[in-house]
C-alpha positions in Angstrom: -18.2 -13.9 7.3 -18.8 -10.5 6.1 -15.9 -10.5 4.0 -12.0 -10.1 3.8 -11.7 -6.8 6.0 -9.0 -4.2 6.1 -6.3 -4.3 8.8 -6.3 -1.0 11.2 -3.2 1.9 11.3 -2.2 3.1 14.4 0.0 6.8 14.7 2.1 8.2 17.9 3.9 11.4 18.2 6.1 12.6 20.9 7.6 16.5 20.9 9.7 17.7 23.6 8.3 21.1 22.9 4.1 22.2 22.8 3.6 21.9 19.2 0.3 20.8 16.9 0.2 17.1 17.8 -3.4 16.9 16.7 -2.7 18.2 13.5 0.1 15.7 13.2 -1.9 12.7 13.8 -4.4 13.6 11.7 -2.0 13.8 8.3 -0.4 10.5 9.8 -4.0 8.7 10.2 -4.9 10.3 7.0 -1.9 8.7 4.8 -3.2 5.9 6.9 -7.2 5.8 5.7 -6.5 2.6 3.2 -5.8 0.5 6.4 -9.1 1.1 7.9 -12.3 3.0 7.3 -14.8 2.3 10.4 -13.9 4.6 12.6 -11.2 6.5 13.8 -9.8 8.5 17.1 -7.1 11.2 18.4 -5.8 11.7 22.0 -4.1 14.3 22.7 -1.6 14.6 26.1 -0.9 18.3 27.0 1.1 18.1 30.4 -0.8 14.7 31.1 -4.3 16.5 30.6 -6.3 13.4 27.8 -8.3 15.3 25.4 -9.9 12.8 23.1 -12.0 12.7 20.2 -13.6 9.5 18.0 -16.0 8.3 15.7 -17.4 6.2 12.9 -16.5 7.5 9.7 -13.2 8.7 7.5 -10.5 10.8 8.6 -11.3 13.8 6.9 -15.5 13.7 8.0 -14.3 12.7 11.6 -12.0 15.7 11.9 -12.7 19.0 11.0 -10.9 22.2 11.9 -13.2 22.8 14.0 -12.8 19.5 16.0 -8.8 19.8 15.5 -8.8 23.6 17.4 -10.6 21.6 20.5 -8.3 19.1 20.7 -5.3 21.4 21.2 -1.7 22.1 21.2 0.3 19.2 23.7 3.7 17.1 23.4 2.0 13.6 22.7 -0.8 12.1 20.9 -1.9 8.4 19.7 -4.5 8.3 16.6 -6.1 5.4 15.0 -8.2 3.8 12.0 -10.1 1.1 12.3 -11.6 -1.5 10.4 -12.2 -4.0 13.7 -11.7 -7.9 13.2 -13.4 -8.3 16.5 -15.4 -6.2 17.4 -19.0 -4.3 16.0 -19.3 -1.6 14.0 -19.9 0.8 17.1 -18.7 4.2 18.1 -17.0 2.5 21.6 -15.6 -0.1 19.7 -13.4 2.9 18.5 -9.8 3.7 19.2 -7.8 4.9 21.1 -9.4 3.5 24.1 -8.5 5.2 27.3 -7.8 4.2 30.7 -7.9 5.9 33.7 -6.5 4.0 36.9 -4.5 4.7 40.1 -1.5 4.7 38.5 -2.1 7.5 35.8 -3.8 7.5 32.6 -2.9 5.6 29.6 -4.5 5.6 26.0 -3.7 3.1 23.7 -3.9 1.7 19.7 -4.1 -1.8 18.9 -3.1 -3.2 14.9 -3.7 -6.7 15.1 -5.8 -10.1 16.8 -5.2 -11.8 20.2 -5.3 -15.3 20.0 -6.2 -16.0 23.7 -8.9 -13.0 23.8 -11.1 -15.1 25.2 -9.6 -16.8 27.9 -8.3 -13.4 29.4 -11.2 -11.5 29.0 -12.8 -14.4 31.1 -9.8 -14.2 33.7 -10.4 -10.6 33.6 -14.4 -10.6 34.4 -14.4 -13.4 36.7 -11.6 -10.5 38.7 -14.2 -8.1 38.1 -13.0 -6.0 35.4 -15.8 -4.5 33.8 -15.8 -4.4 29.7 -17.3 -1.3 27.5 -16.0 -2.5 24.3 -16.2 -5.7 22.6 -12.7 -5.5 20.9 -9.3 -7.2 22.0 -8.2 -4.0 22.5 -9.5 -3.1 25.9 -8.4 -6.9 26.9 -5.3 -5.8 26.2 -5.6 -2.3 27.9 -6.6 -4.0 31.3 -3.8 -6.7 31.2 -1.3 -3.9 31.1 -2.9 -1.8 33.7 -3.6 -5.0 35.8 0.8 -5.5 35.8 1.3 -1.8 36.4 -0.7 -2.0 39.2 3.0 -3.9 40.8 5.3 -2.5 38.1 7.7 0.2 38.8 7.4 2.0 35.2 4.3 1.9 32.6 7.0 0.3 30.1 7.8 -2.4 33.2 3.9 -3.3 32.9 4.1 -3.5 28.7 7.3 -5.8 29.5 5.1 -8.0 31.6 2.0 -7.7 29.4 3.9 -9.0 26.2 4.4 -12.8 28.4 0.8 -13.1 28.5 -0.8 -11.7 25.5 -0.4 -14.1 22.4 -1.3 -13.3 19.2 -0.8 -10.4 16.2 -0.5 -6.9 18.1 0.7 -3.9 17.1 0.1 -1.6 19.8 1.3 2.7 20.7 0.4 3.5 23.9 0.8 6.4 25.8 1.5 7.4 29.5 1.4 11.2 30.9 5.1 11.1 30.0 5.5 8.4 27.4 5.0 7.3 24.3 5.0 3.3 23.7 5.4 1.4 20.4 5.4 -2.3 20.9 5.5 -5.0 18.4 4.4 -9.0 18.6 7.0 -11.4 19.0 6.4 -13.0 15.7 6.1 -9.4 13.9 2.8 -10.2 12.3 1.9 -6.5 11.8 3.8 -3.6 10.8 5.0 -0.8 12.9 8.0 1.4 12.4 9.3 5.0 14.3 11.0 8.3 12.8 12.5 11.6 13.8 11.5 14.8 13.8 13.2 18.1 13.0 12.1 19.6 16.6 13.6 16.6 18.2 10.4 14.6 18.4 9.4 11.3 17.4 6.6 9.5 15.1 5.1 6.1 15.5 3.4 4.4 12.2 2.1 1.1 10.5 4.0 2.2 7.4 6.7 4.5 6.7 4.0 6.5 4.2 2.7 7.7 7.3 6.2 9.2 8.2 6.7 11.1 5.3 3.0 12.7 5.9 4.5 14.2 8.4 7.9 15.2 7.0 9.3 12.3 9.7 12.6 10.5 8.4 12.4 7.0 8.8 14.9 5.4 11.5 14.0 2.1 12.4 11.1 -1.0 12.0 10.4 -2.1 15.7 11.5 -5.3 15.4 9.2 -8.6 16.3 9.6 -8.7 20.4 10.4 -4.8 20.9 9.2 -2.1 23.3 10.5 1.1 22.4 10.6 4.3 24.8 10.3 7.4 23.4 10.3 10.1 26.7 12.0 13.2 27.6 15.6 11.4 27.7 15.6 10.5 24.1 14.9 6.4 22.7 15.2 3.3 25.1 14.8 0.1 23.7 13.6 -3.0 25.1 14.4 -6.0 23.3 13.3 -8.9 26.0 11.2 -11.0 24.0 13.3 -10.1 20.5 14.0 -13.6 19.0 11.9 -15.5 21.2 9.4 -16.5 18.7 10.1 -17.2 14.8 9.6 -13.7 12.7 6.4 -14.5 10.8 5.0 -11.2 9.2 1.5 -11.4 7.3 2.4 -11.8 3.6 -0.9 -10.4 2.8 0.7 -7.2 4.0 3.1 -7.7 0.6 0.4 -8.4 -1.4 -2.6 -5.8 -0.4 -2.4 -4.3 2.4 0.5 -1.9 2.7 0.5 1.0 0.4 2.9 0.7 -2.5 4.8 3.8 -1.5 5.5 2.2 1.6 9.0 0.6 2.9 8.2 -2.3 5.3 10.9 -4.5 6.6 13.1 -2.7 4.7 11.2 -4.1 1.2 9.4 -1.2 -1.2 6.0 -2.7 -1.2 5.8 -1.7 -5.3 8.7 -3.6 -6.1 7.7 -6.3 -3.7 4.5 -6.4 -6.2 6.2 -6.1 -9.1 8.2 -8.4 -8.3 4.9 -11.1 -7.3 3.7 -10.3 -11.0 6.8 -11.4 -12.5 6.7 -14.6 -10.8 2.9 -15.0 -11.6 3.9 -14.3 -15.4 6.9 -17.3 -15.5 4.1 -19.8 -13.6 1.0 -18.8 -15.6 2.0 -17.5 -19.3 -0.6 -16.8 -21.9 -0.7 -15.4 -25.6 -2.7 -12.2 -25.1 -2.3 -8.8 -26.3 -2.5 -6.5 -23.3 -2.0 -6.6 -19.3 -4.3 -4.9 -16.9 -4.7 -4.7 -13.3 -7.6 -4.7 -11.3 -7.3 -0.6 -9.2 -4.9 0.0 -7.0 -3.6 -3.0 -5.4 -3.5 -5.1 -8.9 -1.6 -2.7 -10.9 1.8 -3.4 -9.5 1.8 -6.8 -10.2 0.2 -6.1 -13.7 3.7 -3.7 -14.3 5.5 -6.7 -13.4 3.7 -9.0 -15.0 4.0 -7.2 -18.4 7.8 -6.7 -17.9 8.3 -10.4 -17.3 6.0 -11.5 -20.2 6.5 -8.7 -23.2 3.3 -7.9 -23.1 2.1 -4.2 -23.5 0.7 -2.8 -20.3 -2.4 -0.7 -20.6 -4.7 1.4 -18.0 -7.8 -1.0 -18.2 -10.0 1.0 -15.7 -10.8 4.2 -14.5 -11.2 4.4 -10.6 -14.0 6.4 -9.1 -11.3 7.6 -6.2 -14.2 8.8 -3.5 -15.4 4.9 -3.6 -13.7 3.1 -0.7 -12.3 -0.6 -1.0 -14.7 -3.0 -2.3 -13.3 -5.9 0.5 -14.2 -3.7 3.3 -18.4 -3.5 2.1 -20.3 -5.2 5.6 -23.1 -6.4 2.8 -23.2 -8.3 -0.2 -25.4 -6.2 -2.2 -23.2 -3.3 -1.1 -20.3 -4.7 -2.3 -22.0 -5.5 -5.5 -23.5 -2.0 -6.1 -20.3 -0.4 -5.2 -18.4 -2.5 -8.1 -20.8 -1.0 -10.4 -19.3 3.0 -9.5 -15.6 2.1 -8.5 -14.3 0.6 -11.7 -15.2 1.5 -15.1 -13.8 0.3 -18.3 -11.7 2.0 -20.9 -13.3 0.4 -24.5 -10.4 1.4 -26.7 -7.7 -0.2 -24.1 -9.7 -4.0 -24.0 -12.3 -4.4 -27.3 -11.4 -7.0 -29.1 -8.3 -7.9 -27.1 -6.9 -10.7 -25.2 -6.8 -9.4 -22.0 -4.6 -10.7 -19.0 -6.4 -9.0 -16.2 -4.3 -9.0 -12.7 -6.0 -8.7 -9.4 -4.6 -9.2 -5.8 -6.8 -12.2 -4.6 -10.0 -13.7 -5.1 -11.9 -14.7 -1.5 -15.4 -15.4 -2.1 -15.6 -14.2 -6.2 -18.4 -12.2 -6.4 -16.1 -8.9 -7.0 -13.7 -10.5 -9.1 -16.7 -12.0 -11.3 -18.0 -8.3 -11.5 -14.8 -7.1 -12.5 -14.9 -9.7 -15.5 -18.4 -9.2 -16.7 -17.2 -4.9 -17.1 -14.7 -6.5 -19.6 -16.8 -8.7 -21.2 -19.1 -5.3 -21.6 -16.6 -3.4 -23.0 -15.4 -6.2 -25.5 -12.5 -7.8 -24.7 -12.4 -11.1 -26.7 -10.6 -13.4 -24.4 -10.2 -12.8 -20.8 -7.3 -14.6 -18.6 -7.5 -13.9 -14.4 -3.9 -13.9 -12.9 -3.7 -13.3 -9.2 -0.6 -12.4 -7.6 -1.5 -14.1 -4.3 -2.0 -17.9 -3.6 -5.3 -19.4 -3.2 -7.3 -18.7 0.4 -8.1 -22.1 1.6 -7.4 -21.8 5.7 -9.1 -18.8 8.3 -6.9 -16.0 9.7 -6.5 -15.6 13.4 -3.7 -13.1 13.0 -6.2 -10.1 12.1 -7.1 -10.9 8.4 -11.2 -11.3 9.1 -11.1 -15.1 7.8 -12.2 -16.2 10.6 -14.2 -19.4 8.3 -13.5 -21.1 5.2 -17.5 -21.6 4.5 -17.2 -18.1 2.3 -13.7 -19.0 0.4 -14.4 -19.6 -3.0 -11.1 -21.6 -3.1 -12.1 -24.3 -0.3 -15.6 -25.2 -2.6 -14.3 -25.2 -6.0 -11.3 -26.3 -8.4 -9.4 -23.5 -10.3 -10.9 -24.7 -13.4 -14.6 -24.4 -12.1 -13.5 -21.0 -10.1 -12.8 -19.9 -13.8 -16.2 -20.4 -15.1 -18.0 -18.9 -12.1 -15.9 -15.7 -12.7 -16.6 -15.7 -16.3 -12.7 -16.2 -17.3 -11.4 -17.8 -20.0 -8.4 -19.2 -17.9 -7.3 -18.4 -14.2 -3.9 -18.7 -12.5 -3.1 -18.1 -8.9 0.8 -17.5 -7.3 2.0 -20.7 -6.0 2.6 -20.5 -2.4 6.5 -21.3 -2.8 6.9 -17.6 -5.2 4.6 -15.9 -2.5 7.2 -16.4 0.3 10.2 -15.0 -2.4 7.9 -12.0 -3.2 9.7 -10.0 -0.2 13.4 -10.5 -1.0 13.5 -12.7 -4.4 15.4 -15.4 -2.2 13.9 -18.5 -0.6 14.6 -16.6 3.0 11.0 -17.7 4.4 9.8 -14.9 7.6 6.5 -14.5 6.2 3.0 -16.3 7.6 1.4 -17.6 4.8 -1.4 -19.9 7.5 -4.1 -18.7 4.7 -2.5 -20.2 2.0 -0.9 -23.5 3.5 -2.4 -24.0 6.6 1.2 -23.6 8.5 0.2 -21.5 11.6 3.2 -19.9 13.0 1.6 -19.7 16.9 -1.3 -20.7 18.4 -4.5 -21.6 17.3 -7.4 -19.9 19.4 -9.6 -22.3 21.2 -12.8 -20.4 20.9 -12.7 -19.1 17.3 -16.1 -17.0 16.8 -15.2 -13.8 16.5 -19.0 -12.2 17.4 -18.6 -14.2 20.8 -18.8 -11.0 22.5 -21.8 -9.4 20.6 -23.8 -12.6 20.5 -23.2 -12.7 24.2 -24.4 -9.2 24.3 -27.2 -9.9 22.1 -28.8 -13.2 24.3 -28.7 -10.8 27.3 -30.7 -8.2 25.7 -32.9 -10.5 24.0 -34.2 -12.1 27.8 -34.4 -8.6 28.8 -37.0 -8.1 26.9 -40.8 -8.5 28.3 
């Protein structure tokens, strides 16, 4: 395991009019960077004409003005960022994939992990489907094209598609005349649609992405939902709503989302907040100042503080053009990046008890990094808090923990986890407060499998995620003389 990656974001606009699209998706998959910084990709539909561009790298690198101009003025466009949880690090492992089949085009954005990848990818290349990617994406791309092949409408096909896909998907997908947003029937991902004051529409993971592009929010597509956007206005399609328990990725809550972000109707800061007052009334310590660990830790360290009495300070100073530590492919990477991302401010921690907040702890190399900066700087006592339970159980929802033979958790007690990190003390959420984070009631629609082990759906059969690239990889190896 390479470590605990990023989820992807996924962006769809529909105009009635010939407007900017590219520019649109740009600012939407820009307020969308955190989810995913691997790659990224803009189609652009001008009168069913596809003009697509992707690559590896950030938004802002991938897409100059320059690159923007060629992509042109049209009434629709999908965009995507990716961090891939199967899938290489490879330029045609990059989204939007598009499609071109006897029944029209289609280009489409996937958020999310099948669960049965495998088995249909098998169906589909024992029918003769041909693969060019090594994602779930494309899997998914050739089960809908395989049902609109007999469907009378693309949305028809999706309709179909959603009975045999399983898994976490959060999918916008556009047609020469339509946009698409479909979410899973559990709801594992975020997705969520606005309007537009020329009478369009956006499609986003999060809401931030919305007011990017001065969208106001109407609606989270609910778990089960296909929703329409076309020249006749919204249709919804709510088939498989209800079908399956609603089980969204707490992990969404805790790091994920941006904390300017609504989701499910919760503001993901006071959703934080609210997971650092909790960690405070479980794990309460005599210290003399709160930090959190930059940017997803300093929510809960607010909340923490308010809950405690304990002053809250700005511990560290982020270097801002450093991406997210998690997302590093490489150990030493990850390592040397700690060194420039985070440093200390002396007068805030010397010679204080510090209760220092982060999100999670997976493997606890970072985490030990973190602590050894304070210990630099002089903080006399150092106590860990982390507003997320312990990671004791792989992912198959699209959280890369795909093994526990990396979780720091599944190898050691808390107590010895505390002296590997260098902390004095170290406290984690308890798994019952995790599911209250969301509402502050004991209403339980969140998947917490990586905590607790309950998996909401099924379990896939074949759970390697590289199966495709080591399969790759054998071939190329006998080719050789």
């Amino acid at each position: 395991m390479s470590g605990l990656r990023e989820e992807c974001g996924i962006f769809g606009v529909y105009s009635p009019e010939q407007t900017d699209v590219a520019q649109c998706a740009y600012y939407g998959l820009f307020a969308l960077q955190h989810r995913g910084q691997e790659s990224c990709g803009i189609v652009v539909n001008d009168d069913g004409l596809f003009r697509s561009y992707k690559e590896l790298g950030l938004v802002n690198d991938v897409f100059n003005s320059d690159r923007l101009r060629e992509l042109g003025r049209g009434n629709m466009a999908v965009g995507h960022v990716r961090y891939g949880t199967t899938g290489a690090t490879e330029r045609h492992n990059a989204q939007p994939i598009v499609i071109n089949h006897i029944k029209g085009r289609m280009a489409l954005a996937h958020n999310g992990n099948l669960v049965n990848s495998y088995e249909l990818r098998s169906e589909l290349e024992l029918k003769g489907s041909i693969f060019h990617t090594t994602s779930d994406t494309e899997v998914i791309s050739y089960i809908i094209t395989e049902e609109r092949l007999t469907a009378p409408t693309i949305e028809e096909a999706v309709n179909r598609a959603v009975r045999r896909i399983e898994g976490a998907y959060s999918l916008v997908i556009m047609s020469p005349s339509k946009l698409i947003a479909v979410r899973d029937r559990n709801g594992f991902r975020p997705l969520c649609y606005g309007s537009l004051p020329n009478g369009g529409y956006v499609v986003a993971s999060e809401s931030c992405a919305l007011d990017a592009v001065g969208a106001l929010f109407v609606a989270d597509v609910k778990p089960g939902e296909i929703v329409v956007f076309d020249k006749d206005g919204v249709r919804n399609l709510t088939d498989h709503c209800g079908t399956e328990p609603e089980r969204f990725c707490v992990f969404e809550y805790v790091y994920f989302a941006r904390p300017d972000s609504v989701v499910n109707g919760c503001c993901i800061h006071e959703v934080r907040a609210r997971a650092g007052a909790y960690l405070a009334m479980e794990h309460p310590v005599e210290a003399d100042v709160v930090i959190g660990v930059p940017d997803s830790g300093l929510d809960a360290a607010i909340g923490y503080s308010k809950q405690s009495g304990i002053p809250y300070e700005i511990g560290f100073i982020k270097n801002k053009y450093i991406g997210r530590t998690f997302i590093a492919p490489e150990q030493q990477n990850r390592s040397d990046k700690v060194k420039i991302k985070l440093n200390p401010i002396v007068s805030a921690v010397k010679g204080k008890r510090v209760v220092l907040i982060d999100d999670s702890i997976v493997r606890g190399t970072t985490c030990a990094r973190i602590v050894g900066l304070l210990r630099d700087a002089g903080a006399k006592e150092i106590h860990m808090r982390v507003s997320a339970p312990r990671f004791l159980n792989p992912c198959y929802y699209g959280t890369d923990i795909d093994s526990r033979d990396h979780l720091i958790a599944c190898r050691y007690t808390v107590e010895e986890t505390a002296r590997i990190i260098g902390a004095d003390s170290l406290g984690y959420l308890s798994v019952e407060n995790v599911k209250r984070i969301a509402t502050g009631t004991d209403r339980n629609d969140c998947c917490t499998a990586c905590f607790d082990g309950e998996y909401p759906g099924k379990i896939p059969t074949n759970t390697n995620k590289s199966r495709f690239e080591r399969k790759i990889s054998e071939k190329n190896q006998r080719k050789k003389p």
